[in-house]
C-alpha beads as a LAMMPS data file, in Angstrom:
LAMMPS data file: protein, C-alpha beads

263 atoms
262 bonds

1 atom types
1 bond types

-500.0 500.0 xlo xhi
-500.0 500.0 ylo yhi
-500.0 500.0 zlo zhi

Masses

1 110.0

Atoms # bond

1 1 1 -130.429 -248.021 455.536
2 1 1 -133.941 -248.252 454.074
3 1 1 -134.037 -246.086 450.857
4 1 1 -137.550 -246.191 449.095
5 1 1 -137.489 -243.418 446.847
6 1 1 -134.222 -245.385 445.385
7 1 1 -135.538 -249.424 446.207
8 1 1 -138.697 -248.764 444.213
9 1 1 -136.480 -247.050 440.715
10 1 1 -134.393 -250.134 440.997
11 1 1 -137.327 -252.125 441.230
12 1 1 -139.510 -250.786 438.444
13 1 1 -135.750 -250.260 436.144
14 1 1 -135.193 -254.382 436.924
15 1 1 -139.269 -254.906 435.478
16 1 1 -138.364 -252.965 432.481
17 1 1 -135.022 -253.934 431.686
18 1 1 -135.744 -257.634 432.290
19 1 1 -138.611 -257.880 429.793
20 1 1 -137.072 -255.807 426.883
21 1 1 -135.161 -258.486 424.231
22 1 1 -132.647 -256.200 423.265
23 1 1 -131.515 -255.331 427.063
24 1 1 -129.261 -258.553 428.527
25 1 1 -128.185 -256.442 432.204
26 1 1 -129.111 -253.842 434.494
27 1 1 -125.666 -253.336 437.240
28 1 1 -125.317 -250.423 439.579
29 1 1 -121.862 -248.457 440.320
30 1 1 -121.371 -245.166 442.824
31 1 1 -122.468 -245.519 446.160
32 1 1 -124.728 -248.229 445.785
33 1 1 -121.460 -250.343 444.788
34 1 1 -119.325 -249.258 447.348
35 1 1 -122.570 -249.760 450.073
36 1 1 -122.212 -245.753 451.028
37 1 1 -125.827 -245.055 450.035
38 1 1 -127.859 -242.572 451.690
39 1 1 -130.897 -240.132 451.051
40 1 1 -128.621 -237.808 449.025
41 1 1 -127.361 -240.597 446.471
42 1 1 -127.729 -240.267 443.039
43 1 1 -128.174 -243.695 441.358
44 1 1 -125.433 -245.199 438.571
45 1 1 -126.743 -247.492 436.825
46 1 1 -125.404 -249.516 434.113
47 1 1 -127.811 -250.992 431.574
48 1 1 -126.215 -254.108 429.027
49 1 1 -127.666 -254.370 425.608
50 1 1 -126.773 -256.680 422.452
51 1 1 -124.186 -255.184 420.004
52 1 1 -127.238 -255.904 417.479
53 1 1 -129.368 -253.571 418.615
54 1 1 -126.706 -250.368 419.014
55 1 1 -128.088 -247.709 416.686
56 1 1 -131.468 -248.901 417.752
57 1 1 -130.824 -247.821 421.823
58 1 1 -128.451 -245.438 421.134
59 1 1 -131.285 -243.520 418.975
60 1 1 -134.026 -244.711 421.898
61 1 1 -131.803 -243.564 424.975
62 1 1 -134.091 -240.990 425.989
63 1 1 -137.569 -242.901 425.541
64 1 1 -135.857 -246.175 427.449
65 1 1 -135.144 -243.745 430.210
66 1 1 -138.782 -242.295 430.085
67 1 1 -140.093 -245.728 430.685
68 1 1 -138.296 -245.866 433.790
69 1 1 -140.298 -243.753 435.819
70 1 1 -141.388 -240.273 435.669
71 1 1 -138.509 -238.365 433.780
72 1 1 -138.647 -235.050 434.515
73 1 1 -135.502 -233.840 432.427
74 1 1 -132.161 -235.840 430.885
75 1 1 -129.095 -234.775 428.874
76 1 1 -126.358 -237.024 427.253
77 1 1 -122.856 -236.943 428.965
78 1 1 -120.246 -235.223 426.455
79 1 1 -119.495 -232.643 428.470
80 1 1 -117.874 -235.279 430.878
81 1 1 -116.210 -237.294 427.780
82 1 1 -119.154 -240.089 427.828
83 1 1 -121.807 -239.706 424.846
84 1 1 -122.805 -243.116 426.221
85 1 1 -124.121 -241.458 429.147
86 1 1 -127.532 -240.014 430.330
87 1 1 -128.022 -237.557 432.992
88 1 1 -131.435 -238.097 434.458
89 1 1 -133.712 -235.973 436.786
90 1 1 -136.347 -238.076 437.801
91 1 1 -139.671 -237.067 439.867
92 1 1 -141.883 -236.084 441.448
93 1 1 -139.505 -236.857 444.797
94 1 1 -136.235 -235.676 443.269
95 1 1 -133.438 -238.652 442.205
96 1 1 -130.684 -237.949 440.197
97 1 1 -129.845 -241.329 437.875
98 1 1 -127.064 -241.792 435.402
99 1 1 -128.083 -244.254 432.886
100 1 1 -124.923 -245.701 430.791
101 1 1 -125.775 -247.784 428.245
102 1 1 -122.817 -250.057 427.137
103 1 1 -122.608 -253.518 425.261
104 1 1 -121.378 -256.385 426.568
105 1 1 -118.037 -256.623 425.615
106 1 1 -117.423 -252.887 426.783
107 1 1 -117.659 -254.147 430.394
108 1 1 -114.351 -255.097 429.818
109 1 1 -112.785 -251.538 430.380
110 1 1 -113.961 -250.425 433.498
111 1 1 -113.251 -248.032 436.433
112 1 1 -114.904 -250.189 438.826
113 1 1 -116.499 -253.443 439.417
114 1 1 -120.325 -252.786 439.189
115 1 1 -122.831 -255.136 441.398
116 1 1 -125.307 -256.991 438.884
117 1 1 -128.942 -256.223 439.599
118 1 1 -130.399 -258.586 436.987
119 1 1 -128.949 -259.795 433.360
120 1 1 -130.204 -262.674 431.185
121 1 1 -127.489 -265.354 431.397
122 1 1 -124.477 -265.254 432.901
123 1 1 -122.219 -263.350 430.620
124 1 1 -122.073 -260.270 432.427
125 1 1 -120.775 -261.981 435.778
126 1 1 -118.183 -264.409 433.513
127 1 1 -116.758 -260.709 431.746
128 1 1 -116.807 -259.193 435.150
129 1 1 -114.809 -262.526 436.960
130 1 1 -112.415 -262.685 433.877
131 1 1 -111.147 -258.831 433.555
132 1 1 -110.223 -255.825 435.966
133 1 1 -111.211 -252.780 436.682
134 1 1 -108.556 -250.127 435.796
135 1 1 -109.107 -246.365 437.855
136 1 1 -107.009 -243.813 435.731
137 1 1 -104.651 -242.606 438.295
138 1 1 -103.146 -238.712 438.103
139 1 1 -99.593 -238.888 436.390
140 1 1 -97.258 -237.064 438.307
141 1 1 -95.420 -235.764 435.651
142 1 1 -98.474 -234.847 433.719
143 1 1 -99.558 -232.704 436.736
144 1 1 -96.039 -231.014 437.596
145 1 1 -95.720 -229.923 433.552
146 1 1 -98.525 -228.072 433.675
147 1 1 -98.748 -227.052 437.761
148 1 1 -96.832 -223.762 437.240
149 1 1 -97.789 -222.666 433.788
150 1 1 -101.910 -222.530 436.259
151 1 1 -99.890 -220.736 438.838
152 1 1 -98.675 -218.190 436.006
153 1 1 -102.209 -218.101 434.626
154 1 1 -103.681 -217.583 438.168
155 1 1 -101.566 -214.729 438.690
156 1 1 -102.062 -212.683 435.698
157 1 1 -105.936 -212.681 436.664
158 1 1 -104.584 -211.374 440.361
159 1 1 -103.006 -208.578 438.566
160 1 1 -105.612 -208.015 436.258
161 1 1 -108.145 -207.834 438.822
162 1 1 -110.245 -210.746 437.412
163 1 1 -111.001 -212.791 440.695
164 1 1 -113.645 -214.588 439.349
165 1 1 -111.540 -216.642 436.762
166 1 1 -109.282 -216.815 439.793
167 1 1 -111.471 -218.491 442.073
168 1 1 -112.543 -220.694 439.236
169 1 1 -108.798 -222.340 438.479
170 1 1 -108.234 -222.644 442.027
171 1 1 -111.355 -224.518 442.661
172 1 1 -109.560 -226.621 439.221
173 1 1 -106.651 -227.088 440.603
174 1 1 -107.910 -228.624 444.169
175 1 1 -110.176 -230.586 441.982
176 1 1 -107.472 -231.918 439.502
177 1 1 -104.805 -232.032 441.412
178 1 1 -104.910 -231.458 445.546
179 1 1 -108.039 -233.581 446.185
180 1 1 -106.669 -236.884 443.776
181 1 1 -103.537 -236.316 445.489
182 1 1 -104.801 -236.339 449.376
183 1 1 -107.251 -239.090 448.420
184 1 1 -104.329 -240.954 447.170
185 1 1 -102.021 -240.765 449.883
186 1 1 -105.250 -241.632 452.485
187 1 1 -105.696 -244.927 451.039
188 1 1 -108.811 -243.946 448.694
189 1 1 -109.609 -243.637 444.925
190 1 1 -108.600 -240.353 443.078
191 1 1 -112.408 -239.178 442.481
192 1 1 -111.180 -235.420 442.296
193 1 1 -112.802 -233.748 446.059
194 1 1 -115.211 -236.599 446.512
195 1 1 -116.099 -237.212 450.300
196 1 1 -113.062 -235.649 451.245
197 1 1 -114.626 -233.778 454.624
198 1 1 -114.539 -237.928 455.200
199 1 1 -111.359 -239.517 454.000
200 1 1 -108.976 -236.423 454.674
201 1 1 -109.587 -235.296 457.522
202 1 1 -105.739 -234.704 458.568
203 1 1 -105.554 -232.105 455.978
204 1 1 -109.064 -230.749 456.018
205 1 1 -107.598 -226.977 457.098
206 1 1 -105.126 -227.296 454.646
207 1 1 -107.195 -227.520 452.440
208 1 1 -109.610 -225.188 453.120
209 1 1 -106.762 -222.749 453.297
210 1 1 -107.039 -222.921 449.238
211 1 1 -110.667 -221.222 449.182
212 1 1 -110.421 -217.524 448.704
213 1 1 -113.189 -214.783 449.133
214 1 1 -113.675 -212.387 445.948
215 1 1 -111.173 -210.306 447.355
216 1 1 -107.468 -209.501 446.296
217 1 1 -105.473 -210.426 449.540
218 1 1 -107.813 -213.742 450.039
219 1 1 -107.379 -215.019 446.402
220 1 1 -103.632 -214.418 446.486
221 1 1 -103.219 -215.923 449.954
222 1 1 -105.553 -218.961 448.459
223 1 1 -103.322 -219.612 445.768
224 1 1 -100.077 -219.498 447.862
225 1 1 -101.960 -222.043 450.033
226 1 1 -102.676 -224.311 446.498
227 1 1 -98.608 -224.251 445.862
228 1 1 -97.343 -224.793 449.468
229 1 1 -100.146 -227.810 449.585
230 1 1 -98.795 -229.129 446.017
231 1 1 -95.406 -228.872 446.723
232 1 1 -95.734 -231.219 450.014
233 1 1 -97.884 -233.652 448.248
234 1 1 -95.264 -234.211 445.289
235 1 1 -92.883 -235.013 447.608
236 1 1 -91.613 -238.904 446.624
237 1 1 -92.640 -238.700 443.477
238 1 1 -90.401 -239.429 440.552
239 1 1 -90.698 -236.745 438.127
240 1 1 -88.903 -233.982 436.389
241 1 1 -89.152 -230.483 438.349
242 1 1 -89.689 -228.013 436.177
243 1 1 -88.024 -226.201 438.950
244 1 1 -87.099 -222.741 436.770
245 1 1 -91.020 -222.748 435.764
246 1 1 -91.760 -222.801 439.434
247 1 1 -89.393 -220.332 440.192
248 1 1 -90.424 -217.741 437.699
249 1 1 -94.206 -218.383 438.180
250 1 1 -94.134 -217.895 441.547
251 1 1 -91.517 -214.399 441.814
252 1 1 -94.211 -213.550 439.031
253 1 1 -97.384 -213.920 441.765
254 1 1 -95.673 -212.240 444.439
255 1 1 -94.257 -209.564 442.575
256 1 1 -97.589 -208.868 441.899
257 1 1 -98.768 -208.865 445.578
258 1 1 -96.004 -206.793 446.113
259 1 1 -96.551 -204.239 443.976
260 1 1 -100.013 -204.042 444.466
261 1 1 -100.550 -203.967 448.261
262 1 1 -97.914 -201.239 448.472
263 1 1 -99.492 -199.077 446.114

Bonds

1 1 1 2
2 1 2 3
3 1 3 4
4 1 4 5
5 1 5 6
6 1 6 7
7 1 7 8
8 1 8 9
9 1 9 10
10 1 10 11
11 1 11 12
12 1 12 13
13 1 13 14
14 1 14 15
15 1 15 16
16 1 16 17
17 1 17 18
18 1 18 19
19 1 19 20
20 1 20 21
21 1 21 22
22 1 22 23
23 1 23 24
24 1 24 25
25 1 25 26
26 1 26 27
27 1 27 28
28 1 28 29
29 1 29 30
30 1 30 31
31 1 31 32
32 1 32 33
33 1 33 34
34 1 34 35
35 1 35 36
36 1 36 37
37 1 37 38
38 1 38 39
39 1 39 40
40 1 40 41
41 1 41 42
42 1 42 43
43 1 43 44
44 1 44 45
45 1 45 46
46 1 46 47
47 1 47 48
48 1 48 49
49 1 49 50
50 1 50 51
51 1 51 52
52 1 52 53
53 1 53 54
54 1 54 55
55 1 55 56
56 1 56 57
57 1 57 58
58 1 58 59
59 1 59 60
60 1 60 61
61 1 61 62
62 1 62 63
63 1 63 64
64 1 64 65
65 1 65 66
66 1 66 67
67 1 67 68
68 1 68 69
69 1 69 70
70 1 70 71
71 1 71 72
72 1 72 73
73 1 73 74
74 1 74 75
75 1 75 76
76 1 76 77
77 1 77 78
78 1 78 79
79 1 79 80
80 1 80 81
81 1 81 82
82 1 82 83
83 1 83 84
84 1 84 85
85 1 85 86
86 1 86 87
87 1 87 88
88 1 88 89
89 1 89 90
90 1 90 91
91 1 91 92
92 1 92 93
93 1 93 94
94 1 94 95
95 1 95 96
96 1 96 97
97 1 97 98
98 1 98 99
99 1 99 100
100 1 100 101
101 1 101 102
102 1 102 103
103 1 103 104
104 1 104 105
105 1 105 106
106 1 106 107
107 1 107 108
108 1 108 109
109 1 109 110
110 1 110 111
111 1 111 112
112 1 112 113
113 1 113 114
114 1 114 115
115 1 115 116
116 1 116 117
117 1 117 118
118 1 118 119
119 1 119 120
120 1 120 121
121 1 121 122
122 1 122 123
123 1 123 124
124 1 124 125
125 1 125 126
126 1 126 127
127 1 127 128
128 1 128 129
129 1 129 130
130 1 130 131
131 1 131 132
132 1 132 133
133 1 133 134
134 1 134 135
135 1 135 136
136 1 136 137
137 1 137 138
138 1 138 139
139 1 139 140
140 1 140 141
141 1 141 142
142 1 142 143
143 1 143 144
144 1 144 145
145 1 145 146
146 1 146 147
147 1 147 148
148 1 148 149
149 1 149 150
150 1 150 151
151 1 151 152
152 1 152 153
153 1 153 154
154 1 154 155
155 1 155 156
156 1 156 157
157 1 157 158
158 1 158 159
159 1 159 160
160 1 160 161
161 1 161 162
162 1 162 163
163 1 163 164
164 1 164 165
165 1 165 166
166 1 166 167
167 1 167 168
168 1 168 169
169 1 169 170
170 1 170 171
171 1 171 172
172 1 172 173
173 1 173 174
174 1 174 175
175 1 175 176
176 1 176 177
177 1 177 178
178 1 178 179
179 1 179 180
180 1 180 181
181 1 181 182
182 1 182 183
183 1 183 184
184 1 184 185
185 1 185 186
186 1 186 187
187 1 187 188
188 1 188 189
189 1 189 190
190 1 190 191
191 1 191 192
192 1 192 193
193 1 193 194
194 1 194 195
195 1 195 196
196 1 196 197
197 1 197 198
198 1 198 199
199 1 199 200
200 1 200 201
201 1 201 202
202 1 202 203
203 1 203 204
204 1 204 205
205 1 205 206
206 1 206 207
207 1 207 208
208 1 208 209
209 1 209 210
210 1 210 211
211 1 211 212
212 1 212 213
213 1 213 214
214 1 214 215
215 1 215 216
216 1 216 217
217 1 217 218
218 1 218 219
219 1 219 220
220 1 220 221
221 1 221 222
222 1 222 223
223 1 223 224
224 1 224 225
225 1 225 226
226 1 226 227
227 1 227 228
228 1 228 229
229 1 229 230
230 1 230 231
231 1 231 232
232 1 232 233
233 1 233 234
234 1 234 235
235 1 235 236
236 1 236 237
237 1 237 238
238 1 238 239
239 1 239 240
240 1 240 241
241 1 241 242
242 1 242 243
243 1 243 244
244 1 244 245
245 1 245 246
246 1 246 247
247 1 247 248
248 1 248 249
249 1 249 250
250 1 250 251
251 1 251 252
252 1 252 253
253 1 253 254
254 1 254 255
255 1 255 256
256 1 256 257
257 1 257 258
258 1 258 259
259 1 259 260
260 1 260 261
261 1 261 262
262 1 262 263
């Protein structure tokens, strides 16, 4: 699929890259990587740079990304645990581009295998033949400590009326811990409800079953949905149940239904 708006970035980001000294790689990650691109794609790209010059392009992040075409707005990544990060809004056609600037030897720990658009040498492809990517998988255990203590938290909001909050942990929950799970067990990276309307297809109404309507009945219906979905998925896993959590968290949420669509 023909992509201008995206070909020409690349293009002028390759002419820029390749001609500043301090820059040794330009790679691309996402879509592009996994050869899913299409009109909506944002663009990850990856841009090398010699350990030397770190303060310098750390301090120069947002100028290197204004010579890249016409920036329209950018912000660094902490909010997503990545300072290395920057979140670009490029124009006047919108594209969305991540830059990440890293240094060579922090190609090492990686998620993924990027493709290499251009470097200077070959030490980029000899790090990225050498070493593995390593995708963070969700720890079972780490999920099932903390599943019922949300449930609890979900269902205080029920009775306190606060659907909002409600809405918002569920929509955590399928994000944290349904959609890594489904992807999972569908043969696909963990990338929290990424493209699952395409990989998960088998439990598409399940899933949809866990997204309420501001309303009391909906949101508690939601949430039962969110526990009968977790509690299938964790099937075959080895863990510890914290099966009196689950049972007191969840005769706490429908006590709560109880007593308030009787009254």
């Amino acid at each position: 699929m023909k992509l201008p708006l995206h070909d020409r970035f690349i293009e002028q980001a390759i002419e820029y890259v390749s001609q500043d000294q301090r820059l040794i790689g330009l790679l691309a990650g996402g879509s592009m990587m996994y050869g899913e691109m299409d009109e909506f794609s944002d663009l990850d790209l990856i841009i090398v740079y010699n350990y030397a010059f770190q303060n310098e392009i750390m301090e120069q992040r947002f100028q290197i990304a204004e010579r890249l075409g016409h920036l329209l707005s950018a912000f660094t990544g902490e909010h997503v645990g990545e300072p290395r990060l920057l979140i670009c809004l490029y124009g006047p056609a919108p594209l969305h581009v991540d830059l990440k600037f890293v240094q060579l030897e922090e190609l090492e720990s990686r998620v993924e295998n990027p493709l290499i658009l251009w470097e200077s040498g070959s030490d980029i492809a000899t790090i990225l033949s050498k070493t593995s990517p390593s995708l963070p998988f969700p720890q079972s255990q780490w999920i099932e400590d903390r599943f019922w203590v949300w449930v609890h938290y979900c269902a205080t909001k029920l009775g306190r009326g606060e659907l909002f909050e409600l809405i918002d942990t569920l929509t955590f929950m399928r994000n944290a811990v349904l959609g890594p799970l489904v992807l999972i067990r569908n043969g696909h990276s963990p990338r929290g409800v990424r493209k699952l309307e395409k990989y998960a297809l088998k439990e598409l109404e399940e899933l949809k079953g866990t997204i309420p309507i501001h309303s009391f009945e909906s949101c508690y219906h939601a949430l039962k949905n969110t526990i009968k979905m977790y509690q299938r998925l964790r099937q075959g896993s080895e863990i510890v149940p914290r099966k009196e959590a689950e049972r007191v968290s969840i005769a706490f949420l429908d006590g709560i239904y109880s007593g308030q669509s009787h009254s």
